[in-house]
Structures are given as C-alpha cells and as structure tokens.
ZABADREN-679967 format. One record per residue (C-alpha): residue number from 1; residue in three letters; y, z, x. Coordinates in steps of 0.001 Angstrom, whole numbers, plus 500000, padded with zeros to 6 digits. Example, Ala and Ser with C-alpha at 12.3 -4.5 7.8 and 13.67 -1.06 7.14 Angstrom:
% residues 2
<pator><i>1</i><aa>ALA</aa><c2>495500</c2><c3>507800</c3><c1>512300</c1></pator>
<pator><i>2</i><aa>SER</aa><c2>498940</c2><c3>507140</c3><c1>513670</c1></pator>
END
This chain:
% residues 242
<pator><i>1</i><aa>UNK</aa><c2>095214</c2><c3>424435</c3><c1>744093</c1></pator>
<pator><i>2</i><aa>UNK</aa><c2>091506</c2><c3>424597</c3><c1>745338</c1></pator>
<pator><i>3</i><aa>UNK</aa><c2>090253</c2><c3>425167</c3><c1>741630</c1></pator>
<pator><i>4</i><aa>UNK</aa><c2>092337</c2><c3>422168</c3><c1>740536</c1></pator>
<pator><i>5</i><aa>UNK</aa><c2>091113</c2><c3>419886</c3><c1>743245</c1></pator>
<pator><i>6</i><aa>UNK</aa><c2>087770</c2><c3>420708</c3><c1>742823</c1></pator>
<pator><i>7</i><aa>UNK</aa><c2>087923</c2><c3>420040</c3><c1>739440</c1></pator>
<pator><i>8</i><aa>UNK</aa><c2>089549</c2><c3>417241</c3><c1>739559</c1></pator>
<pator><i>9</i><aa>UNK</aa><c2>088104</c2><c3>415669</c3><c1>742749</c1></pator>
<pator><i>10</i><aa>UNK</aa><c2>084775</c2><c3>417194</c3><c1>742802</c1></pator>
<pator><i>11</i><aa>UNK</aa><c2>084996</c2><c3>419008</c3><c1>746149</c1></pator>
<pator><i>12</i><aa>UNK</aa><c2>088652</c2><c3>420611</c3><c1>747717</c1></pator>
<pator><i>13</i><aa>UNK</aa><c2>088383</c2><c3>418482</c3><c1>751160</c1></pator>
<pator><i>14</i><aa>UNK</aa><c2>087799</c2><c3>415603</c3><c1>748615</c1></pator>
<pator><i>15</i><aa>UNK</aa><c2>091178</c2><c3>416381</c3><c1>747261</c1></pator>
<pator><i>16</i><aa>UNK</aa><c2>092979</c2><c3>417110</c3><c1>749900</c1></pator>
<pator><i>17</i><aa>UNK</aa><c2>091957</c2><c3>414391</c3><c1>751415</c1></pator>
<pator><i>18</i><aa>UNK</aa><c2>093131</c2><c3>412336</c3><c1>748689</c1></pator>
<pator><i>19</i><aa>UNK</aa><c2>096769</c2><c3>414317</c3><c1>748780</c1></pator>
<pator><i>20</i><aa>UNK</aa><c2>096958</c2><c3>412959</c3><c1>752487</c1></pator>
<pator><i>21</i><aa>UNK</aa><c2>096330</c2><c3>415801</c3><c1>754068</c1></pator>
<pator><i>22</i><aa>UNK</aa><c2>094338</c2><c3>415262</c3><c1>757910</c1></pator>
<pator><i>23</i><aa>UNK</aa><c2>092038</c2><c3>417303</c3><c1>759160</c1></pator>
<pator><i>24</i><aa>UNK</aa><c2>088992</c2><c3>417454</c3><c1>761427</c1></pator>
<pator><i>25</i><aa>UNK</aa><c2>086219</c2><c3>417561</c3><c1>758364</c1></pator>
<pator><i>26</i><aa>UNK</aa><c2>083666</c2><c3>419892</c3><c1>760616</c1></pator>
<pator><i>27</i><aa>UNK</aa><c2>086335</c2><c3>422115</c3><c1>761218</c1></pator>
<pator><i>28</i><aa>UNK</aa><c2>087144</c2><c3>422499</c3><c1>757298</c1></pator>
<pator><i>29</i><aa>UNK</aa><c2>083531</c2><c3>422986</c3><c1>756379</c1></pator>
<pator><i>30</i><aa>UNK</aa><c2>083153</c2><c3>425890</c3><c1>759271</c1></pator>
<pator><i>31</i><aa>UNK</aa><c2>085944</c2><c3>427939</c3><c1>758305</c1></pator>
<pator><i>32</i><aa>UNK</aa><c2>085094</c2><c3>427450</c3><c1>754565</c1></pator>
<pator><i>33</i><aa>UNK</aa><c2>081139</c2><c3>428046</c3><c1>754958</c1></pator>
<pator><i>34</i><aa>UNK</aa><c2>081468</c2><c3>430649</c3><c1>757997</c1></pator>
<pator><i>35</i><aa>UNK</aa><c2>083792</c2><c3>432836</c3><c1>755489</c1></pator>
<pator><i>36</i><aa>UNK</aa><c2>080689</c2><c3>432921</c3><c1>753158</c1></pator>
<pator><i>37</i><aa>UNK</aa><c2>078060</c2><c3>435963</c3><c1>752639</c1></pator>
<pator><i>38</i><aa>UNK</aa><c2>075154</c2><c3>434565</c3><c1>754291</c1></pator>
<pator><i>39</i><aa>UNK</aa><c2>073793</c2><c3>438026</c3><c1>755048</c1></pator>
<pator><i>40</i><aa>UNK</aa><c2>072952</c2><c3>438091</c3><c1>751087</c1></pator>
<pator><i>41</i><aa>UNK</aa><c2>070530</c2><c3>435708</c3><c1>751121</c1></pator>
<pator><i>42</i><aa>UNK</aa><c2>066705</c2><c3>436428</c3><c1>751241</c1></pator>
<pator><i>43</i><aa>UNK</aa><c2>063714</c2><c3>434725</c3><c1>751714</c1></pator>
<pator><i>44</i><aa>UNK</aa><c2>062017</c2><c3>433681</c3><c1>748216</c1></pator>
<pator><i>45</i><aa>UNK</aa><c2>058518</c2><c3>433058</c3><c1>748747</c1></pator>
<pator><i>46</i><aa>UNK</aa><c2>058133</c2><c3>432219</c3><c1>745130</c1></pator>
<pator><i>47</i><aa>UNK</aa><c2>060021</c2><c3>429491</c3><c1>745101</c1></pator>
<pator><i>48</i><aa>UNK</aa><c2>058623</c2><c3>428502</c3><c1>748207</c1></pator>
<pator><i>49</i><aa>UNK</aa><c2>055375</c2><c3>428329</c3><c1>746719</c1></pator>
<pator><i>50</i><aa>UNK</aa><c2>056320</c2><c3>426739</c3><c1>743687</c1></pator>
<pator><i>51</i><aa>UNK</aa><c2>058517</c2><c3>423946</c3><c1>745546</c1></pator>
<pator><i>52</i><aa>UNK</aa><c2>055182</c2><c3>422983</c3><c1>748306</c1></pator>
<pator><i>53</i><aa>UNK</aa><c2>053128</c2><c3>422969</c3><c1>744476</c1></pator>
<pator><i>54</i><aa>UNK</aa><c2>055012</c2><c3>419941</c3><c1>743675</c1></pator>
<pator><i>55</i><aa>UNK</aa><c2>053318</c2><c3>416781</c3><c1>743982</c1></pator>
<pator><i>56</i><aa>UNK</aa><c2>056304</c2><c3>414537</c3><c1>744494</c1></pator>
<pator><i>57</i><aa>UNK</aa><c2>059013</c2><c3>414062</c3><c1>747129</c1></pator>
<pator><i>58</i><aa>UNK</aa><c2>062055</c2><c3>416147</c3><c1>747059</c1></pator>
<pator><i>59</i><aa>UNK</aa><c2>064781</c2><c3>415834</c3><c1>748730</c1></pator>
<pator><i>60</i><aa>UNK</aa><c2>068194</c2><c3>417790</c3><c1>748823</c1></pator>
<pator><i>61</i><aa>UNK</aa><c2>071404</c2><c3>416474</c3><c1>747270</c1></pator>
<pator><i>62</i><aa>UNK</aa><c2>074559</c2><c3>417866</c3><c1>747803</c1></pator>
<pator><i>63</i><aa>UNK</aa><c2>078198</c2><c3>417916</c3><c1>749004</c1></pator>
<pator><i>64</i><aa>UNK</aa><c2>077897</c2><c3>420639</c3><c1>751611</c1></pator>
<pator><i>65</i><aa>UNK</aa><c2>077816</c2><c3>419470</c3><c1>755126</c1></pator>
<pator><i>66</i><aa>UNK</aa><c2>074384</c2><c3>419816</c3><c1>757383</c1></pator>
<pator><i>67</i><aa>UNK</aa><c2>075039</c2><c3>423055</c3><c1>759133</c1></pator>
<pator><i>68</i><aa>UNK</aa><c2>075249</c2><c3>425208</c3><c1>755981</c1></pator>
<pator><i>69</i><aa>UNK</aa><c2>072311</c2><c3>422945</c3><c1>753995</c1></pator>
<pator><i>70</i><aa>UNK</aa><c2>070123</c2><c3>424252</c3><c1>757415</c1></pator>
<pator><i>71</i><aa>UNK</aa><c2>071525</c2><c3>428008</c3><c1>757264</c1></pator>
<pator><i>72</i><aa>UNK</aa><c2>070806</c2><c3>428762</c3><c1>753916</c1></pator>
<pator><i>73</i><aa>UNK</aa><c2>067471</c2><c3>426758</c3><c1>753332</c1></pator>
<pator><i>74</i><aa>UNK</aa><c2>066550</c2><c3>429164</c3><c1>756842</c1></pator>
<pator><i>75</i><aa>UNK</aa><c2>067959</c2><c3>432114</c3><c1>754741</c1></pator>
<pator><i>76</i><aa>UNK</aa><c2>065859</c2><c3>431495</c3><c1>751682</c1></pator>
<pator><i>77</i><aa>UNK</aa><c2>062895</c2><c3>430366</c3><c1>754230</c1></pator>
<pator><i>78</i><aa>UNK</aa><c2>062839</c2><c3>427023</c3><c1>752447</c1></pator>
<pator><i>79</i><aa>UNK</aa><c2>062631</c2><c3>424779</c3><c1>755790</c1></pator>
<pator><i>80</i><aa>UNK</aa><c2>059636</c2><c3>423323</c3><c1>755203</c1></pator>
<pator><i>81</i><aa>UNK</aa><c2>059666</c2><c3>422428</c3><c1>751297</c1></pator>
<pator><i>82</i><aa>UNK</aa><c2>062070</c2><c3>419101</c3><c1>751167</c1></pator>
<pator><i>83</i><aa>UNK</aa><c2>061693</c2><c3>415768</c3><c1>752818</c1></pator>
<pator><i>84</i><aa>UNK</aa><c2>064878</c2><c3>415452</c3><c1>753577</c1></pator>
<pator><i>85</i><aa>UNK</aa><c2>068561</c2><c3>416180</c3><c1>752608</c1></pator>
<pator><i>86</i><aa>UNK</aa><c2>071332</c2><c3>414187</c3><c1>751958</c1></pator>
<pator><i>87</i><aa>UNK</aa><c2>074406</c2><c3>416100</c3><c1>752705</c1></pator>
<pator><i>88</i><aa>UNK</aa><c2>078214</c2><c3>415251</c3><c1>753320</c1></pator>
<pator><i>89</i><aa>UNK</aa><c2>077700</c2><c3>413510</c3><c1>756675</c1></pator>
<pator><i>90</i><aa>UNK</aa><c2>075391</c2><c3>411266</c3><c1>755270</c1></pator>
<pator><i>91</i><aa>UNK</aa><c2>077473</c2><c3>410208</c3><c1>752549</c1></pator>
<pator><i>92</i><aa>UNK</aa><c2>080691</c2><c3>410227</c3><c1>754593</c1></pator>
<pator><i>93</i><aa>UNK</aa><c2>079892</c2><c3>409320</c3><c1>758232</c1></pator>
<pator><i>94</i><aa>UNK</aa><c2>082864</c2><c3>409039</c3><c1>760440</c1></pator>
<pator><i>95</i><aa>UNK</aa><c2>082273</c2><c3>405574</c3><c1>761074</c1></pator>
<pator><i>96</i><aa>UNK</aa><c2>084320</c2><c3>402556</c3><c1>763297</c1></pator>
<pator><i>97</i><aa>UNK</aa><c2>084961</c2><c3>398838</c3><c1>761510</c1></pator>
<pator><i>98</i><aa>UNK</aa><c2>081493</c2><c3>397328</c3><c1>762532</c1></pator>
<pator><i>99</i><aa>UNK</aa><c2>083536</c2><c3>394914</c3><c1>764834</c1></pator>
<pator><i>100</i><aa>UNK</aa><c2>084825</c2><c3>397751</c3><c1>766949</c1></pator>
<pator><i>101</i><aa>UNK</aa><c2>081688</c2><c3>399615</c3><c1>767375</c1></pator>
<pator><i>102</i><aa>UNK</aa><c2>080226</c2><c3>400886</c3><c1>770648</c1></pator>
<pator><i>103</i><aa>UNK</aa><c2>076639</c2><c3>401710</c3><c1>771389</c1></pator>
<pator><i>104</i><aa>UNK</aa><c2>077675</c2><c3>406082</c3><c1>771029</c1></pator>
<pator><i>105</i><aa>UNK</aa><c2>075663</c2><c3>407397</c3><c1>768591</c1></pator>
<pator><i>106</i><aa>UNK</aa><c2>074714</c2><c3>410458</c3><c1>766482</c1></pator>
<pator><i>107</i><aa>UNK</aa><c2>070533</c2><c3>411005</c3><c1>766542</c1></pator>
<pator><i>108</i><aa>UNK</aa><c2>069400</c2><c3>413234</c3><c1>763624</c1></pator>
<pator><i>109</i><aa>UNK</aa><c2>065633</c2><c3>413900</c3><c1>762932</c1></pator>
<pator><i>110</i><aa>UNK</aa><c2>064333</c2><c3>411594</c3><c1>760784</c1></pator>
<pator><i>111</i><aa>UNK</aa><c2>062736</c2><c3>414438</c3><c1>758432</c1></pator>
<pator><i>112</i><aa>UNK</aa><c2>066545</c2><c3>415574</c3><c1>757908</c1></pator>
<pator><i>113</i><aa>UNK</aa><c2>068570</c2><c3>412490</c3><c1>756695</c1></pator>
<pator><i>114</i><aa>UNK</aa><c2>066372</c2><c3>409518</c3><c1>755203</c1></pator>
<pator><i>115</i><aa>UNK</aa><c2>067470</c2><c3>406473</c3><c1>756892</c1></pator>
<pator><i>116</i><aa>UNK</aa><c2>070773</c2><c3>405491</c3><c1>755044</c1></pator>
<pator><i>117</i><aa>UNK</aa><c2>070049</c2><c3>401003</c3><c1>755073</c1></pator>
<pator><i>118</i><aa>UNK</aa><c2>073221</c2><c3>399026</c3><c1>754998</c1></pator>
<pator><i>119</i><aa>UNK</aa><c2>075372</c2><c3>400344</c3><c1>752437</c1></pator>
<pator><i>120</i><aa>UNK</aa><c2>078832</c2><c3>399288</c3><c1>750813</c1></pator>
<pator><i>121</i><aa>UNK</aa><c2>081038</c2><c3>401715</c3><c1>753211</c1></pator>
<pator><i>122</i><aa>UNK</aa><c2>079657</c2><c3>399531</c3><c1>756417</c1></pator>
<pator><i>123</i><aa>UNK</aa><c2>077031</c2><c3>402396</c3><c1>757043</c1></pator>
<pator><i>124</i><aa>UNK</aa><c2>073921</c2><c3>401625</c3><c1>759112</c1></pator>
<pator><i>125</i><aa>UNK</aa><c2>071024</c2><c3>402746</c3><c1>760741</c1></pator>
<pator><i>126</i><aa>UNK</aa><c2>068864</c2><c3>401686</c3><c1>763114</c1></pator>
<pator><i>127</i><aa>UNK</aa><c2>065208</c2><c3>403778</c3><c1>762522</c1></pator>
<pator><i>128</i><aa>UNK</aa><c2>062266</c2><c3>404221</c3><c1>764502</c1></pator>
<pator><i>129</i><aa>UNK</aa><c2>058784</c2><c3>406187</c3><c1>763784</c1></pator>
<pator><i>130</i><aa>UNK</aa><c2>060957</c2><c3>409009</c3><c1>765925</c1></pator>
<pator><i>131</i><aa>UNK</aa><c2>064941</c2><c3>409362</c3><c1>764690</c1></pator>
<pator><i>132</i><aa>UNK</aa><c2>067142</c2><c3>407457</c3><c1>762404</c1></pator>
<pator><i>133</i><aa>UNK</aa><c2>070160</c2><c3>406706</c3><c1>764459</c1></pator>
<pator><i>134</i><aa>UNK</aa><c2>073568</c2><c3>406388</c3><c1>762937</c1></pator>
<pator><i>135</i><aa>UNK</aa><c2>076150</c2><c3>404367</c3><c1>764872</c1></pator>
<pator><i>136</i><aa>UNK</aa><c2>079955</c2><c3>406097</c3><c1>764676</c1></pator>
<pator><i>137</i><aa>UNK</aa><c2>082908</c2><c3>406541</c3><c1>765537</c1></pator>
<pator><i>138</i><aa>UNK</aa><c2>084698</c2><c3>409880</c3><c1>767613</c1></pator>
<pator><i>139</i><aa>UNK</aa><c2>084986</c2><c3>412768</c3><c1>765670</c1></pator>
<pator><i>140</i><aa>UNK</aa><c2>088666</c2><c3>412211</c3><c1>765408</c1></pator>
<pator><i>141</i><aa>UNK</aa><c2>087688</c2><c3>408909</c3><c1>762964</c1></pator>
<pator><i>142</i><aa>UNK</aa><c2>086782</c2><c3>411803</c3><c1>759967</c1></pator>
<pator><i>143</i><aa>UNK</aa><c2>090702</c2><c3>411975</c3><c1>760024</c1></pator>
<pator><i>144</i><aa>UNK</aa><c2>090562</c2><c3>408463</c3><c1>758149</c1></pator>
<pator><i>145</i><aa>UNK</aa><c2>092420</c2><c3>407533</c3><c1>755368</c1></pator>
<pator><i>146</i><aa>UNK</aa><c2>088865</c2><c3>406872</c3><c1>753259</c1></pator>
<pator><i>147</i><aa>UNK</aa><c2>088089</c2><c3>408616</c3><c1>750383</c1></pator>
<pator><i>148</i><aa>UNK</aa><c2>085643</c2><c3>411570</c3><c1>750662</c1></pator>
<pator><i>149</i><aa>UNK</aa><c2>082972</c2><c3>410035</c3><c1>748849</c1></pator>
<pator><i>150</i><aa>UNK</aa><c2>080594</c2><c3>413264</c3><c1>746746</c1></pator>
<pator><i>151</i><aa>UNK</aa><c2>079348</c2><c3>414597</c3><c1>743284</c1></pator>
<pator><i>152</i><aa>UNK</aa><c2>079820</c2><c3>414922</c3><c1>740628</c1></pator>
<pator><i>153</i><aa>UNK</aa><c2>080730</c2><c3>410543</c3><c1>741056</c1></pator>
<pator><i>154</i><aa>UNK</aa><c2>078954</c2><c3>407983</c3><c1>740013</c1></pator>
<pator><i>155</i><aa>UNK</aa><c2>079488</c2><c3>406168</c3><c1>743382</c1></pator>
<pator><i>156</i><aa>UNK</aa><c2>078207</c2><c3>409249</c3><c1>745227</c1></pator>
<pator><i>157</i><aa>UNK</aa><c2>074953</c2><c3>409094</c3><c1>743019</c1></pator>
<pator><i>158</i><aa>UNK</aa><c2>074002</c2><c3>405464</c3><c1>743341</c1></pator>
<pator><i>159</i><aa>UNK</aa><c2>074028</c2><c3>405927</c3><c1>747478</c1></pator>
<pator><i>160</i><aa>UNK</aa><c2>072020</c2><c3>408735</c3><c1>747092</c1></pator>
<pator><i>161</i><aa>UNK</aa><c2>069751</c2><c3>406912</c3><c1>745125</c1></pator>
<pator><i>162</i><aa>UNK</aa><c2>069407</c2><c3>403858</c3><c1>747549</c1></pator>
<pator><i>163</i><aa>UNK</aa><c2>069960</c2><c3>406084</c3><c1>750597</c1></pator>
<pator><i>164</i><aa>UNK</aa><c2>066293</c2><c3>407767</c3><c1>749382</c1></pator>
<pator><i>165</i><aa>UNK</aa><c2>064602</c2><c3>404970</c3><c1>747844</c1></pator>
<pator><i>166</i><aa>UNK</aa><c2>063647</c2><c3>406005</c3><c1>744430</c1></pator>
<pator><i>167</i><aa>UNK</aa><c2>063896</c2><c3>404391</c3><c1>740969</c1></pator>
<pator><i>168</i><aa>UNK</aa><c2>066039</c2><c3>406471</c3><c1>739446</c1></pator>
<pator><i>169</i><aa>UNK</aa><c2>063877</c2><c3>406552</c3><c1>736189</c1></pator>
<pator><i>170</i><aa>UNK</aa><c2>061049</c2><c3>408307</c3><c1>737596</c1></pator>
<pator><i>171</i><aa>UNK</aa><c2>063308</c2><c3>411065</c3><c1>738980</c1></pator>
<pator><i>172</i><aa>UNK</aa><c2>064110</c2><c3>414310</c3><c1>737823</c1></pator>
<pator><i>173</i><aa>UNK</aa><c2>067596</c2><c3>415277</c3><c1>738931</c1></pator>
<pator><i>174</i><aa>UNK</aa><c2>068133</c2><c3>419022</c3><c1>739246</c1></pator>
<pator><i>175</i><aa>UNK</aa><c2>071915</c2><c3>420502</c3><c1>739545</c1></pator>
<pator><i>176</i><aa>UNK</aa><c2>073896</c2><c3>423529</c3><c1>738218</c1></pator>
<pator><i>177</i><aa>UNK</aa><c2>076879</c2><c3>421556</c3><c1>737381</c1></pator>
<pator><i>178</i><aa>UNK</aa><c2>077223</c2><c3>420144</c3><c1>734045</c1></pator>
<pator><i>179</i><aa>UNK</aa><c2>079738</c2><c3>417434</c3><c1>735363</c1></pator>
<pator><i>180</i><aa>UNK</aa><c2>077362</c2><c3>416217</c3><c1>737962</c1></pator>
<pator><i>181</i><aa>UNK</aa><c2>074271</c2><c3>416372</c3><c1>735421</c1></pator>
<pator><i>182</i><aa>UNK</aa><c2>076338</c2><c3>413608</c3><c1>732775</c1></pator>
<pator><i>183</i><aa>UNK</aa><c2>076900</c2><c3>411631</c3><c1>736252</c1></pator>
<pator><i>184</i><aa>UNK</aa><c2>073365</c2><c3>411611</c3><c1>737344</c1></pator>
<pator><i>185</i><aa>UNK</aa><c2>072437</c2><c3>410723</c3><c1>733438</c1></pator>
<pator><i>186</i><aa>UNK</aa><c2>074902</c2><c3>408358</c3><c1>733683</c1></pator>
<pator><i>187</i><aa>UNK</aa><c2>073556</c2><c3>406560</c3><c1>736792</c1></pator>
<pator><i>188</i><aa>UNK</aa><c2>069664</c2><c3>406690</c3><c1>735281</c1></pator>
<pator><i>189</i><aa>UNK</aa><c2>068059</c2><c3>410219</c3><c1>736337</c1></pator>
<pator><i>190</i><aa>UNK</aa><c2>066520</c2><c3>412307</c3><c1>734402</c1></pator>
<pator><i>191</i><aa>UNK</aa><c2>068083</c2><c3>415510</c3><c1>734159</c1></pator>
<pator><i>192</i><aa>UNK</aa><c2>067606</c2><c3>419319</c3><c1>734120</c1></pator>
<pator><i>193</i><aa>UNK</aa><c2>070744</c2><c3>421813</c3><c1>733857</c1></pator>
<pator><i>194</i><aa>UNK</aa><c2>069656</c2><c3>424858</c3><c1>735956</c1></pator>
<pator><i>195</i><aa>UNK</aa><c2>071036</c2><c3>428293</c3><c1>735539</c1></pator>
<pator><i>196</i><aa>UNK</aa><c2>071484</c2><c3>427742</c3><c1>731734</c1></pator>
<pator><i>197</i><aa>UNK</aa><c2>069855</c2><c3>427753</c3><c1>728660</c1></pator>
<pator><i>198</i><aa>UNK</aa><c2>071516</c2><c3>425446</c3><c1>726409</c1></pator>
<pator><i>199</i><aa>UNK</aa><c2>071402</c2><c3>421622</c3><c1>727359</c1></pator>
<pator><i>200</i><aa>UNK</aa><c2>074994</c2><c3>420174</c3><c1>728757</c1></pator>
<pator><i>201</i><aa>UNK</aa><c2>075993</c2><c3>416503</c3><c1>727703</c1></pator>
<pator><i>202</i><aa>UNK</aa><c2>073856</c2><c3>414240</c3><c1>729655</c1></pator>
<pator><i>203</i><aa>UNK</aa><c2>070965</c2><c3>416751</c3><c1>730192</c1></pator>
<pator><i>204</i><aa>UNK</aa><c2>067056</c2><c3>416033</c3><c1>729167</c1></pator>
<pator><i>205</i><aa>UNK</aa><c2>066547</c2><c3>419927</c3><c1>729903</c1></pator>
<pator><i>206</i><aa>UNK</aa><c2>068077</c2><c3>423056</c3><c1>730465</c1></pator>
<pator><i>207</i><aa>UNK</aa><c2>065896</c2><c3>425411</c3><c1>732794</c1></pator>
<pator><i>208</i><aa>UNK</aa><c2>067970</c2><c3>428938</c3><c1>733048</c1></pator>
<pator><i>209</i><aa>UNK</aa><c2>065861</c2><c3>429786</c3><c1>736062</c1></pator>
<pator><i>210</i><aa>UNK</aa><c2>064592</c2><c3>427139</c3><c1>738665</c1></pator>
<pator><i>211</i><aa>UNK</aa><c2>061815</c2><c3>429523</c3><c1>738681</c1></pator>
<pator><i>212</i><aa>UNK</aa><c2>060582</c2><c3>428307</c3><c1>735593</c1></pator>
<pator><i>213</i><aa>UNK</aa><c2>060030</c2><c3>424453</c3><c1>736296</c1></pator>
<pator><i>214</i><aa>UNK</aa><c2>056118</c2><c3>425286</c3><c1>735709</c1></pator>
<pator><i>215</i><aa>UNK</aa><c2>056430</c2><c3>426489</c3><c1>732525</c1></pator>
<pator><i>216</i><aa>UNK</aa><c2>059303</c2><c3>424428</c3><c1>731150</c1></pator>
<pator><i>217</i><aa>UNK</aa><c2>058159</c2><c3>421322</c3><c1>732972</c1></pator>
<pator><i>218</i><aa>UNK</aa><c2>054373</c2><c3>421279</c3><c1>733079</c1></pator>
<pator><i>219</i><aa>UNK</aa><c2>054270</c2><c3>417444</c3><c1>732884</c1></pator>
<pator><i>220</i><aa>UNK</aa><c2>055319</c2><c3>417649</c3><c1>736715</c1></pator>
<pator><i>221</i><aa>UNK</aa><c2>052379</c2><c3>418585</c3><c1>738195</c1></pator>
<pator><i>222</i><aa>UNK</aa><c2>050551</c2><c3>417002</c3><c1>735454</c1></pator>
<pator><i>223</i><aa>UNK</aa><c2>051465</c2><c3>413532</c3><c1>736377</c1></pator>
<pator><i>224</i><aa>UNK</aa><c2>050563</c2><c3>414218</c3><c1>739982</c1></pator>
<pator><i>225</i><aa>UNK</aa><c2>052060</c2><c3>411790</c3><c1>742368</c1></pator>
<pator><i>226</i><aa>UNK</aa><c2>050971</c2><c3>408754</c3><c1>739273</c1></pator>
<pator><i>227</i><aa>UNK</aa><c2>054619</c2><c3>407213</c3><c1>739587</c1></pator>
<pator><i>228</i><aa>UNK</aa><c2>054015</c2><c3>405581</c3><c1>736049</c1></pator>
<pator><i>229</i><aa>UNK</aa><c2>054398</c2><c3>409135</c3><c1>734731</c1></pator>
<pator><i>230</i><aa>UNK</aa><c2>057845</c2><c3>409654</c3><c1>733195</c1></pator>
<pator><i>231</i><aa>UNK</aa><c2>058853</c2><c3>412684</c3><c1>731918</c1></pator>
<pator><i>232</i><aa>UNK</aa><c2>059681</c2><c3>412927</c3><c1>728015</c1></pator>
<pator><i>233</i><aa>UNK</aa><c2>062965</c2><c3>414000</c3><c1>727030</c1></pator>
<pator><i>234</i><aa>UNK</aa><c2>062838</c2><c3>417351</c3><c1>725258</c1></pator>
<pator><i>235</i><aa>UNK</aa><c2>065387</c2><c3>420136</c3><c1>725454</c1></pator>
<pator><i>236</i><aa>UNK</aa><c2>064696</c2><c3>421821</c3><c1>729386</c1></pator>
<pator><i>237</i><aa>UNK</aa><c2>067896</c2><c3>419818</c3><c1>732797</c1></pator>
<pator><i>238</i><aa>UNK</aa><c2>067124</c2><c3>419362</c3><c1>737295</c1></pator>
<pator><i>239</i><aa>UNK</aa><c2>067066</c2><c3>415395</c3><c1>742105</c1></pator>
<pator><i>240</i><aa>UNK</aa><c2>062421</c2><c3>416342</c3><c1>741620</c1></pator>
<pator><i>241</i><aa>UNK</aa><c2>064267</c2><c3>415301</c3><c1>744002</c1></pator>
<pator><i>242</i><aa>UNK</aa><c2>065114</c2><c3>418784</c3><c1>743931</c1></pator>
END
C-alpha cells in the first residue's frame, strides 16, 4: 500500500491523505523519518566545496518536512551551502480561512523558507529584514480535508517556482526521480537526472554522480551569476536550485 500510494500520489501521507485517512502530519513524518539510519550519513566535504563553488542561488526542493531537511544537511555538513529550502510545511502550511485568522503565528528564519507571497491555497507572509512570518492555524488544522500538495506535480512545481522567485528558464532543476524531472520539464526547468547515466523523458542531462556537475556542466560556473546565460541542452539532468 505505501509503494502504491507513493506511486500513485507522489508521497504515502499524500495518499493517505487522499484515502481520508486523519492524522497529525508532524507526527507521521517523525515516526517515518526517526525510523531512518541517520547514523549512516557522513560529512562530504567535497560536495561541500563544490556546492559554495557555485555562483548561483540554490535552494532545496523537496517533500520531506523541515526537521529531517535540517538533520541530514547537519549529517552531510551541508548547513551552510543553500539559501534556503522549501520543504513540506512550506508547501502545505496548516493554515485557517483568512477570515478566521488570529494574530498566532509560526516564525522561521528567513535563510530557511524564502518568503512564500500570496499564493492560490490562501498562504501568506508577512517578511521583515529579520523572519518571514507565516500566519496559521493549530496544529490540529494539518488534519484538513486539503490535498497534500508535493512532487512529482505540476502544481507543487509552479509554487516552488513563485515561492523562490526565479524564471524557471534560467534554472537548472536537479532530482533523482524521473517522474518529478518530466514535471519540472514540464513546468519550464531545465533538467538534470542525478544518480543515472542515461537521460529520462523530460531530462536535458543525466549526471550519475552529483559529484560530477563540474565536469558534466562546466557552463555553470562559466556563466557566473550573468542570468542571460542559459544552459544548452545536451545529454547530462538536476533545482541549480539544487
């Protein structure tokens, strides 16, 4: 049942959420994530390296929630190579109908979550130089009958895009996923299949190691931070966001 949800949802909660089922989402994500092998990880200073080498933003996209995006950059000693992330809570705040809002609030560092805008879910945030500050509802709200809204979607891609600003032609999208590589082609990215070696349907590239963006994807650092410079499709997949 999890393998069929995911596949057909994109993420488990995501389908089970869909089936009906209720349940606190931080409480799903902490039994799922604290069941996982942390202790495995290790820092990777060459990737480290190469990521701070990179001229242009990057920022994190993915379905996994905040606490386990934190534990596993920490674990790979990758803290200090994105701008920001956008993670599960951004897309999928547990937010009250505008007209029934009150003034609690969730404050996240700035550097974390880019400041989400208005969006079409009734998301908002109200920024200063310090915090972005999201306004929503009590915990119990993430027990809502809304969709869980995540890759590999279309939807999910387009909020990431406007949630972090970027004109989704001068970005190279980076994911491991085939699925969400034809979505992010699909919404305008350019894209690089990591982990494989043969390029997926909707994939520019296919890079079997992200430790070969340099050589695979010279024009990167090439181009500087000139955001006229677009990369030329060839046969290499990866959002640099990264």
């Amino acid at each position: 049942m999890c393998v069929e949800l995911y596949k057909e949802y994109g993420t488990t909660m995501a389908g089970l959420k869909a089936l009906g089922f209720k349940f606190d989402n931080d409480e799903f994500h902490a039994y799922v994530h604290g069941r996982l092998p942390y202790e495995i990880l290790r820092p990777d200073p060459m990737l480290k390296n190469l990521l701070l080498s990179i001229p242009q933003r990057k920022i994190i996209f993915t379905n996994a929630d905040k606490a386990h995006v934190e534990k596993v950059l920490g674990k790979l000693g990758l803290e200090d190579c994105f701008e920001g992330v956008i993670c599960f809570e951004t897309l999928n705040p547990p937010l009250k109908p505008i007209d029934h809002l009150d003034e609690k609030d969730i404050t996240v560092p700035s550097t974390l979550i880019p400041s989400m805008g208005q969006n079409g879910d009734g998301c908002f945030s109200e920024t200063n130089s310090e915090t972005d500050t999201i306004y929503c509802a009590d915990p119990s709200n993430a027990n809502s009958g809304m969709p869980i809204l995540c890759k590999p979607s279309i939807e999910a891609i387009k909020a990431a895009i406007k949630i972090a600003d970027i004109n989704p032609r001068k970005t190279i999208f980076f994911d491991d996923s085939a699925r969400n590589i034809a979505a992010g082609k699909a919404a305008g990215l350019h894209t690089v299949i990591v982990g494989s070696s043969v390029v997926v349907p909707g994939a520019d590239h296919a890079l079997s190691s992200i430790h070969n963006i340099r050589e695979a994807l010279p024009e990167i650092w090439e181009g500087g931070d000139d955001s006229k410079s677009v990369l030329t499709s060839t046969t290499v997949e990866t959002i640099v966001l990264a």
